[in-house]
C-alpha positions in Angstrom: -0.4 24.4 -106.4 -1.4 20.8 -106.7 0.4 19.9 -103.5 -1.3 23.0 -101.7 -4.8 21.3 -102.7 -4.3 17.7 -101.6 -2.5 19.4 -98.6 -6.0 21.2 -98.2 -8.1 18.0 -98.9 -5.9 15.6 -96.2 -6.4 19.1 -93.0 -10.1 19.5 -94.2 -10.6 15.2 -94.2 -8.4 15.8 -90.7 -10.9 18.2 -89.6 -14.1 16.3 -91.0 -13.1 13.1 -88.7 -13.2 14.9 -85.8 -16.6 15.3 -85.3 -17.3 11.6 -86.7 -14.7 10.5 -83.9 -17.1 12.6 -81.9 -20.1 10.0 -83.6 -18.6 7.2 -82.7 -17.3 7.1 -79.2 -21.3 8.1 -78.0 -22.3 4.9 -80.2 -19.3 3.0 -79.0 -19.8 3.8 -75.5 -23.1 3.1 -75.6 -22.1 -0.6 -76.8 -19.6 -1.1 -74.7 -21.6 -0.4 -71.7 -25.0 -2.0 -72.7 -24.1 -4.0 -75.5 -26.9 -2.9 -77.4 -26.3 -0.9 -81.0 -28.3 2.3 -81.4 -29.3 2.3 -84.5 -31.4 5.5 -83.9 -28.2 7.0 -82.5 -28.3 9.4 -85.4 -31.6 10.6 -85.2 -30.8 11.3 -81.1 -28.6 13.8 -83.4 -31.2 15.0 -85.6 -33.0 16.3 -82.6 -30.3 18.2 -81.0 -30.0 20.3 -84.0 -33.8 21.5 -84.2 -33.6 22.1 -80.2 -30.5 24.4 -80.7 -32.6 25.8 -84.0 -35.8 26.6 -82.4 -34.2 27.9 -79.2 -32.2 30.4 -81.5 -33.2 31.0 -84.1 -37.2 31.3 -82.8 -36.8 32.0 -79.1 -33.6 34.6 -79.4 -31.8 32.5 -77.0 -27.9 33.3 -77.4 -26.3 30.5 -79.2 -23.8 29.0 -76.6 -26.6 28.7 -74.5 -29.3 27.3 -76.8 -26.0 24.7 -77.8 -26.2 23.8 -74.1 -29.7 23.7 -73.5 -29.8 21.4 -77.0 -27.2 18.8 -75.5 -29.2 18.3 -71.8 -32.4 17.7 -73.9 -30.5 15.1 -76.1 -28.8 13.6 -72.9 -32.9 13.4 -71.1 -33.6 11.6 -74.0 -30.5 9.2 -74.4 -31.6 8.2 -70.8 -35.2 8.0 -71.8 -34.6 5.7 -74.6 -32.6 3.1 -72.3 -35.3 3.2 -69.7 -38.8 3.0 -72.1 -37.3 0.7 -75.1 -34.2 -0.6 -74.6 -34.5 -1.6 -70.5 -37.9 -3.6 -71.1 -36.0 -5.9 -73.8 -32.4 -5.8 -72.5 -32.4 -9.9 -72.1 -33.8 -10.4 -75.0 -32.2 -12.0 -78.7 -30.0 -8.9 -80.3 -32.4 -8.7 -82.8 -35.2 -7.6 -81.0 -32.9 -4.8 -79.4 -31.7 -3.9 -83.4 -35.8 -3.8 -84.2 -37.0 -1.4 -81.9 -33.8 0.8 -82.3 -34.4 1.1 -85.7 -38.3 1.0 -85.5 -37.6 4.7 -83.3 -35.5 5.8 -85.8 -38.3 6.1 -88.6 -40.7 6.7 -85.5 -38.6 10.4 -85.2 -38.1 10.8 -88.4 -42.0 10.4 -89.3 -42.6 12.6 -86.3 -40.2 15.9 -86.9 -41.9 15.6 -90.7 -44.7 15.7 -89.3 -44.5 18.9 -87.3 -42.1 20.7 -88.9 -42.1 18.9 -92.6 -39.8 18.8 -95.3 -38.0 21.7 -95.8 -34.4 22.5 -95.4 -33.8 25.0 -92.4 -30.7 26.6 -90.7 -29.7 28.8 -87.9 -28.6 31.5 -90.0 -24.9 31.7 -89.2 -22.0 32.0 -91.6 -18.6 31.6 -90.4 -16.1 32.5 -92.4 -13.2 30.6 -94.4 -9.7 30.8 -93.3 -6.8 31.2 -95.5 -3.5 29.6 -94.1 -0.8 29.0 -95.9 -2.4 29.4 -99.2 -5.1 26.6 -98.0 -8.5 27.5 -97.4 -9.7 26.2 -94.5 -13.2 26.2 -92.7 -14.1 28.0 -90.0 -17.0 26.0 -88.5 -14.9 22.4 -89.1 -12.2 23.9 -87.3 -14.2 24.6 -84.6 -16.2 21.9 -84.7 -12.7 19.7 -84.6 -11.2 21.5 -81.6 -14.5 21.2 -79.1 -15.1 17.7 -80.5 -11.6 16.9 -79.2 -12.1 18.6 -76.3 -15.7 17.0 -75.7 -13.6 13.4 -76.2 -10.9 14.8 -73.7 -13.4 15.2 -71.3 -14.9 12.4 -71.3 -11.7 10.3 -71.3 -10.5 12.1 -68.2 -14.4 11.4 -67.0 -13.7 7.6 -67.2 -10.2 7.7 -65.8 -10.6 9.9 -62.9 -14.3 9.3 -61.6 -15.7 7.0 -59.5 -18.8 6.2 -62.3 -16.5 6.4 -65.0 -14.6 3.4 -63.2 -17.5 2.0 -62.9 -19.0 2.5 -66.1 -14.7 1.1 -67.3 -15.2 -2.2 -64.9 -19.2 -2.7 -66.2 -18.1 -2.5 -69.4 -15.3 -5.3 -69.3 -17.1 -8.1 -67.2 -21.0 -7.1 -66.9 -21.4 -10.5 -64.6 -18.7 -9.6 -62.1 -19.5 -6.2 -61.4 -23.3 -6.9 -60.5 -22.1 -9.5 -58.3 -19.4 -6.9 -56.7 -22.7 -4.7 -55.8 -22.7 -2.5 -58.9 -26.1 -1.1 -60.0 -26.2 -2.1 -63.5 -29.5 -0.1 -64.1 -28.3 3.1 -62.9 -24.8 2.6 -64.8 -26.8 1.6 -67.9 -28.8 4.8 -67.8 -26.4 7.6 -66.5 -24.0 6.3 -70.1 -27.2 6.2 -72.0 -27.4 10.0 -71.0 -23.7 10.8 -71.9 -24.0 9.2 -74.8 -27.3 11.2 -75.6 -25.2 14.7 -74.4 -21.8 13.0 -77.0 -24.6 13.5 -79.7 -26.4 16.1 -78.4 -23.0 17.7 -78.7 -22.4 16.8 -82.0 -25.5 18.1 -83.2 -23.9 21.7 -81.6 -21.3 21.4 -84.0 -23.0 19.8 -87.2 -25.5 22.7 -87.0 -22.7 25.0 -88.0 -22.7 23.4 -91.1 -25.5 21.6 -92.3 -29.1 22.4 -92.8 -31.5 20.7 -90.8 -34.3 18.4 -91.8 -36.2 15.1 -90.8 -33.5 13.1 -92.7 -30.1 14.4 -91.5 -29.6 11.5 -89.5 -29.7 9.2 -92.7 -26.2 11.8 -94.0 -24.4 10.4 -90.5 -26.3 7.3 -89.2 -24.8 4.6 -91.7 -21.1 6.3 -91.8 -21.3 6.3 -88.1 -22.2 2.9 -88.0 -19.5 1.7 -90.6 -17.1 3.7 -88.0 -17.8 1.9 -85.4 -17.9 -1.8 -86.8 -14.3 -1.1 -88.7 -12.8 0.2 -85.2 -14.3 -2.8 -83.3 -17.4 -2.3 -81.9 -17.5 -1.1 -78.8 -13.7 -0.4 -78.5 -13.4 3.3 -79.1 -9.9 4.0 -79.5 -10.7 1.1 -82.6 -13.4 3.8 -83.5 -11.1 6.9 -83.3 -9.1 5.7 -85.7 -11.4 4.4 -88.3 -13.0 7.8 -87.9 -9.6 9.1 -89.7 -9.6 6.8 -91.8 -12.6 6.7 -93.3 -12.8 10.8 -93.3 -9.4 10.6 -95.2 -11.1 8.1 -98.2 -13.6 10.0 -98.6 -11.3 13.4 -98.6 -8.9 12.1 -101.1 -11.1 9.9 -102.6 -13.4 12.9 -103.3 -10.5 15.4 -104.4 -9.4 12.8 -107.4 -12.9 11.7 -108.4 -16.1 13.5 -107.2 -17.5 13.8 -103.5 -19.7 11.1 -104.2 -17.4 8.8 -105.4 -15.4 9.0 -101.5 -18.3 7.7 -100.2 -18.8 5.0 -102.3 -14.8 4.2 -101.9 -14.8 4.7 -98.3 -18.1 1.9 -98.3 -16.0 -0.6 -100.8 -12.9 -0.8 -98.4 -15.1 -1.2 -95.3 -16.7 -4.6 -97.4 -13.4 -5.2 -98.0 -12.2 -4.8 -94.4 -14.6 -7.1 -93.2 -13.3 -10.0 -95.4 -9.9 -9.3 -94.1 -10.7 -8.9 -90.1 -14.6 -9.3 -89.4 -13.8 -8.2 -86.1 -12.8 -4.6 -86.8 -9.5 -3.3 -86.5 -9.0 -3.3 -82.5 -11.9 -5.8 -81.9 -11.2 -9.0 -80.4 -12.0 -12.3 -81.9 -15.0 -13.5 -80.0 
């Protein structure tokens, strides 16, 4: 019986690093593309889930559609971030790009308290558990797992087969080239700003199925997500796929011997670690 519980911890930490793959490649992308980290990228999350709450749960609006309505109003606002905050100080130091990222991340937060305050709130849905194999598995993280691979699916086949997503491929390698080869950085910069906003937008479809919903969600995913993408490389997001895995398995297994908490704090102690050993992330490049 043992064995059929770790076995239960490693498929639910399988199934739990799914959807912060799903985390990561928006942020990663996002990078890659603009070279600027989002550090409100959770909070772009946060949103998502009371659009799909409100349309549902208030407004009666069937579920798959309020989940689709919620991830084109996260992807308007991925491309309205780019174009009112990040595109006025694109050439300027990192830092000032890190500041007002993060200064709109306790902008929202402040905001939703504001007008919807403190309280815990959810859509009201409860899927059920799943016995396989004497494991009990969940429902909504198996579901979640499937469409977030699907969602990644997508987009890879996005990049490798479209004309934008070659473009967004080739911007993303040499920005300096490209613009000289007649690319329109602009419009490149703010059509991935939008996927990226839709990437969480879609995420906050799946997280909602799970979590309750308040101002400071984004504070549950924002850090890990971050930790994610700087242990894959940042901005490489195969290099983020695979420290999603990894970091959803330490804090599986590391919660299964110990306590939940104590995953997390092992999961943050090996990414210290990690960065002793290879600053530059596990598929980063030295720069």
């Amino acid at each position: 019986m043992f064995d059929i519980y770790l076995l239960e911890t490693i498929v639910n930490g399988i199934l739990l690093g799914g959807v912060l793959a799903l985390l990561a490649l928006g942020l990663n992308l996002i990078f890659g593309v603009i070279d600027v980290v989002w550090i409100c990228y959770a909070e772009l999350v946060m949103l998502g889930m009371y659009a799909i709450f409100f349309l549902y749960v208030k407004f009666g609006i069937p579920l798959i559609l309020a989940c689709l309505a919620g991830i084109a109003v996260v992807a308007v606002f991925g491309y309205l971030v780019h174009l009112l905050v990040i595109s006025p100080i694109l050439g300027t130091a990192p830092i000032n790009q890190l500041l007002a990222t993060g200064g709109l991340l306790f902008f929202l937060q402040s905001f939703t308290t504001l007008l919807f305050g403190v309280e815990f709130r959810n859509i009201g849905l409860r899927l059920p558990v799943l016995e396989v194999f004497g494991m009990y598995i969940s429902f909504a993280r198996l579901l979640a797992f499937c469409t977030a691979l699907i969602g990644m699916i997508v987009l890879y086949l996005f990049l490798a087969r479209t004309y934008i997503g070659t473009a967004i491929r080739a911007i993303s390698q040499d920005r300096e080239v490209m613009v000289l080869m007649g690319v329109n950085s602009r419009k490149i910069y703010l059509i991935t700003s939008a996927i990226g906003g839709g990437l969480a937008g879609l995420a906050a479809c799946l997280l909602v199925l799970q979590y309750d919903i308040h101002p400071a969600i984004g504070l549950s995913f924002g850090p890990i997500t971050f930790m994610i993408c700087v242990l894959g490389g940042l901005g490489n997001m195969l290099g983020g796929f695979i420290a999603a895995f990894i970091f959803s398995q330490i804090i599986a297994i590391g919660g299964f011997y110990t306590e939940l908490e104590w995953g997390y704090v092992i999961a943050f102690a090996v990414f210290i670690v990690m960065m002793f050993i290879r600053p530059q992330g596990i598929l980063g490049s030295r720069s």
